[in-house]
C-alpha positions as CSV (number, residue, x, y, z in Angstrom):
1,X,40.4,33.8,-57.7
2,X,37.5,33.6,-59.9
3,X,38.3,30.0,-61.1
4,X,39.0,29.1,-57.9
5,X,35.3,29.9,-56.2
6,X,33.7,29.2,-59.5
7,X,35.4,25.2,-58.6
8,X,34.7,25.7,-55.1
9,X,30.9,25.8,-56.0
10,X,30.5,23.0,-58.4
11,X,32.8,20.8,-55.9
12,X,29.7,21.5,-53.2
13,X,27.6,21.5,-56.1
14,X,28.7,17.8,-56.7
15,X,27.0,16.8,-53.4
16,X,28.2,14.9,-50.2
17,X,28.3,11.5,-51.4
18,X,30.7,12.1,-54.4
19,X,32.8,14.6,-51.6
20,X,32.4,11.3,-49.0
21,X,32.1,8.0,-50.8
22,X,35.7,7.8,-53.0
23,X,37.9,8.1,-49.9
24,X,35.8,5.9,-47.4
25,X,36.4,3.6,-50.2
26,X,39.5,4.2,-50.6
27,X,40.7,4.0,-46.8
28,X,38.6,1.0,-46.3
29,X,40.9,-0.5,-48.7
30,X,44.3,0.7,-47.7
31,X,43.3,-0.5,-44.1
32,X,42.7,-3.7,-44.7
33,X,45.5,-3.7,-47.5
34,X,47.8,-2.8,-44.3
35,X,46.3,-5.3,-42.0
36,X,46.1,-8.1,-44.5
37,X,49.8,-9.9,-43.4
38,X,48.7,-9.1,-39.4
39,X,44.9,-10.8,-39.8
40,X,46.8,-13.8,-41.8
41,X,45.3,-13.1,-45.3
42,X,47.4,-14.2,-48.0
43,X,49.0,-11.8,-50.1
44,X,47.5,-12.5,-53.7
45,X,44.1,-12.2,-51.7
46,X,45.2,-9.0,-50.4
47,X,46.7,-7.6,-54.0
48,X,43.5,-8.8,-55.6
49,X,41.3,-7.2,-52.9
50,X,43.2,-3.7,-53.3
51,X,43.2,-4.5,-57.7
52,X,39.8,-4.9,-57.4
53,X,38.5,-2.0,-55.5
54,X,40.7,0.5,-58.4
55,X,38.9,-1.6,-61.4
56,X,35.7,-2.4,-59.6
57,X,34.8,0.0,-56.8
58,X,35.9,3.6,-58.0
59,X,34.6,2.6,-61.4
60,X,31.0,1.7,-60.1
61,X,30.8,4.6,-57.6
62,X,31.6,6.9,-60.7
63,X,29.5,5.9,-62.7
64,X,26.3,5.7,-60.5
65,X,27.3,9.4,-58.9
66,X,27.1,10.9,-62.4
67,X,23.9,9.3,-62.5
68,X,22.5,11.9,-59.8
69,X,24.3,14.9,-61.1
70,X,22.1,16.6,-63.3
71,X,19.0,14.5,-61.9
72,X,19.9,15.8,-58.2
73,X,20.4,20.0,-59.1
74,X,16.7,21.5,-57.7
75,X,18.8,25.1,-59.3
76,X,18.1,23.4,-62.7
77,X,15.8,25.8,-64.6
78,X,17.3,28.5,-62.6
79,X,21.1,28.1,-63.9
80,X,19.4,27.5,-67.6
81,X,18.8,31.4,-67.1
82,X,22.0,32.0,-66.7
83,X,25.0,33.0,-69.3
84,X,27.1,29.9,-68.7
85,X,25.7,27.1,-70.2
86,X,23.8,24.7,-67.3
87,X,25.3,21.6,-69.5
88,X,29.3,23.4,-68.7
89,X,28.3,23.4,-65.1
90,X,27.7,19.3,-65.5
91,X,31.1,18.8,-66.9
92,X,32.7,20.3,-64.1
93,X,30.9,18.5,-61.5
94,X,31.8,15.4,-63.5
95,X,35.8,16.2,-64.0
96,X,35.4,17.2,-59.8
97,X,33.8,13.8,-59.3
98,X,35.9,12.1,-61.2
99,X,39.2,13.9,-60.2
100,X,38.6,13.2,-56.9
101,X,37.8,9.6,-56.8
102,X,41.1,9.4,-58.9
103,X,43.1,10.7,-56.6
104,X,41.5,8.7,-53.9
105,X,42.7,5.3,-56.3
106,X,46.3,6.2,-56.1
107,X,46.7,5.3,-52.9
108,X,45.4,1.8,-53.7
109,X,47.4,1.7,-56.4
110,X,50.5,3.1,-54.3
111,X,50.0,0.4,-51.9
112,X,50.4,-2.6,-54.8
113,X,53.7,-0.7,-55.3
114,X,55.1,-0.6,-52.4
115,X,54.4,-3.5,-51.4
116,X,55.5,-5.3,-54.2
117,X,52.3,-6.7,-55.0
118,X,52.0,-6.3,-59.2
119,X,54.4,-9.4,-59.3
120,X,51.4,-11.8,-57.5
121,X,48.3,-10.5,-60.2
122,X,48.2,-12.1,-63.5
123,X,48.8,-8.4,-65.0
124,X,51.3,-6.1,-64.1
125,X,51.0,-3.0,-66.0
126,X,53.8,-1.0,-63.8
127,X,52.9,2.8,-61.7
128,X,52.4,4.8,-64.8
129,X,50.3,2.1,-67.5
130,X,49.0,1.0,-63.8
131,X,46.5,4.1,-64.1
132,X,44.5,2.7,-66.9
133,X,43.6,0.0,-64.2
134,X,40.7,2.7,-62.7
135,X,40.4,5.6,-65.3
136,X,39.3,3.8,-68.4
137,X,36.3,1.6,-66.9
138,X,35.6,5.1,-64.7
139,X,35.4,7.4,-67.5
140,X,33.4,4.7,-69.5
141,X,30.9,4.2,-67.0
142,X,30.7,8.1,-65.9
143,X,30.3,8.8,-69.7
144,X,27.5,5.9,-69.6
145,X,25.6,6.9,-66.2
146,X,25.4,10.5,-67.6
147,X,24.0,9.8,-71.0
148,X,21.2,7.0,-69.4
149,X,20.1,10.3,-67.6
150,X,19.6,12.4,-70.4
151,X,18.0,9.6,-72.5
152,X,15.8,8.7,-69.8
153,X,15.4,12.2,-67.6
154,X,15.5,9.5,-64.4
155,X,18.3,9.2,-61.7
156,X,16.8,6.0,-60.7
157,X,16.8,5.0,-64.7
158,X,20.1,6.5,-65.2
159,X,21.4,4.5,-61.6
160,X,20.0,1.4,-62.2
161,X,21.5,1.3,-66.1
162,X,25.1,1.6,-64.5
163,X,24.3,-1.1,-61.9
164,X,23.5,-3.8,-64.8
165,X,26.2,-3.1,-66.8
166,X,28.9,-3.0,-64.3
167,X,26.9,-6.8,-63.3
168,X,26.9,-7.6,-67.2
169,X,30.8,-6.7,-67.1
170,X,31.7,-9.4,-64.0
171,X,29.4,-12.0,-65.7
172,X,29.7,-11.8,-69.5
173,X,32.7,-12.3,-70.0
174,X,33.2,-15.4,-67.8
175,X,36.3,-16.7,-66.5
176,X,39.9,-15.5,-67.8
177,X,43.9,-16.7,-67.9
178,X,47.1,-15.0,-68.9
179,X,46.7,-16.5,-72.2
180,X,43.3,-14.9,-72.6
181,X,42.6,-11.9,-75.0
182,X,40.1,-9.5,-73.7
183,X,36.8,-8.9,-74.9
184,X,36.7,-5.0,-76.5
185,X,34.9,-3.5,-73.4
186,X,36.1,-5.7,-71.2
187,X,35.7,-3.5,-68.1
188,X,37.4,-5.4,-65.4
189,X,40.1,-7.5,-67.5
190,X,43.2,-6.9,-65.3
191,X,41.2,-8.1,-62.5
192,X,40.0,-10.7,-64.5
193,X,43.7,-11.8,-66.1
194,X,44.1,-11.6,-69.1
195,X,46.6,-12.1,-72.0
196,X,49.6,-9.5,-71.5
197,X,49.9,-8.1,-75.2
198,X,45.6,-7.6,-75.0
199,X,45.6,-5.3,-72.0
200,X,46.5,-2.1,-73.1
201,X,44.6,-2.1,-76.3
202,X,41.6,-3.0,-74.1
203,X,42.1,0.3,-71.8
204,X,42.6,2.5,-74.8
205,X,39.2,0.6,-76.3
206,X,37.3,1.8,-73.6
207,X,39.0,5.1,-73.4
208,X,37.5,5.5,-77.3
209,X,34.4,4.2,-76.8
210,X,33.7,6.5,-73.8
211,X,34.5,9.4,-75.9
212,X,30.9,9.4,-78.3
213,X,28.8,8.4,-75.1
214,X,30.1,11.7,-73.7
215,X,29.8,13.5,-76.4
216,X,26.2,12.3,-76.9
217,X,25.4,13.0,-73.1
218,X,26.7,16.5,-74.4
219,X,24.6,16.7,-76.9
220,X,21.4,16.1,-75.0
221,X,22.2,18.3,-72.3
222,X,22.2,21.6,-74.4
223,X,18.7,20.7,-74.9
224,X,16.8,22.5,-72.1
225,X,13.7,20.7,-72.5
226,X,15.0,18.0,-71.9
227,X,17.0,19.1,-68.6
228,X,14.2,20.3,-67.3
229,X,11.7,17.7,-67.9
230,X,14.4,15.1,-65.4
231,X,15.4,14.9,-62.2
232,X,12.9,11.9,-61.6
233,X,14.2,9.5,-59.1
């Protein structure tokens, strides 16, 4: 019972808009996922629609939601006082934020399934690879939006670092084909279509590389200073 209202705090401690935003996404997109053969949308249009709100959307909302986390807490120097560490209390609110716009992907991703749509996207990964499709760009950009705020004690900082990366990541690395190998942080290549045999070593790329910004947004946190000189915005 303990566990459970400790989670039950740090879930309203996460705020309305990570609570909100992942499943207003993610109904927007089974909706019109639905209504795509009724409205006279084609089906790859549809299937690339639904591919790229998993890649593109829950990444991007992730990412700029972890952003606020520590930035948004006016308890800050209060819960440094306290015996859990303050920087313990941001991992939870990050594995809530990030749990729950997960689950609010697999119905996306449940909807390419059933309707049989993998077969029309220039990757098809299948249901249980098919989860690399939103949690390695969302745990590289959540790892990314969290460390901008400690490095620069700004959610606006912190925000707009996430924004022009995930920009950089539709631009940079142009347009792509089924025979194209991936660029290493390639954060949008099944959406992009690439090269088969390169797609999973791209996800567990990104999966690696998200591990030392974490750990360096870890780090930084247990520095109180520094937590309590932010929350600029």
């Amino acid at each position: 019972m303990k566990h459970f209202h400790l989670w039950s705090h740090e879930t309203r401690g996460a705020g309305p808009a990570a609570l909100i935003t992942p499943p207003a996404l993610a109904l927007t997109a089974v909706l019109l996922g639905l209504l795509a053969p009724r409205i006279g949308a084609r089906e790859p249009v549809a299937a690339r629609l639904l591919l790229g709100v998993a890649e593109m959307g829950v990444p991007l909302l992730t990412g700029l939601l972890a952003a606020s986390l520590v930035g948004g807490d006016r308890a800050a120097e209060l819960r440094l006082s306290l015996p859990s560490p303050y920087r313990a209390t941001v991992l939870r609110r990050v594995a809530v934020t990030v749990g729950w716009a997960g689950l609010c992907a697999l119905p996306v991703l449940a909807l390419l399934s059933a309707r049989d749509w993998w077969r029309l996207l220039p990757v098809s990964p299948g249901v249980l690879a098919g989860q690399l499709v939103w949690l390695s760009p969302t745990l590289w950009l959540t790892a990314l939006g969290l460390l901008a705020w400690t490095l620069s004690r700004s959610t606006v900082a912190a925000a707009a670092t996430v924004a022009l990366v995930w920009l950089a990541g539709l631009t940079l690395f142009g347009v792509s084909g089924e025979d194209t190998v991936p660029g290493p942080l390639d954060l949008f290549a099944t959406t992009r279509g690439v090269a088969e045999d390169g797609w999973l070593p791209n996800r567990l790329l990104l999966l690696a590389s998200a591990v030392p910004l974490a750990v360096a947004a870890w780090l930084l946190l247990g520095n109180d200073e520094r937590v309590l000189g932010g929350g600029d915005r």
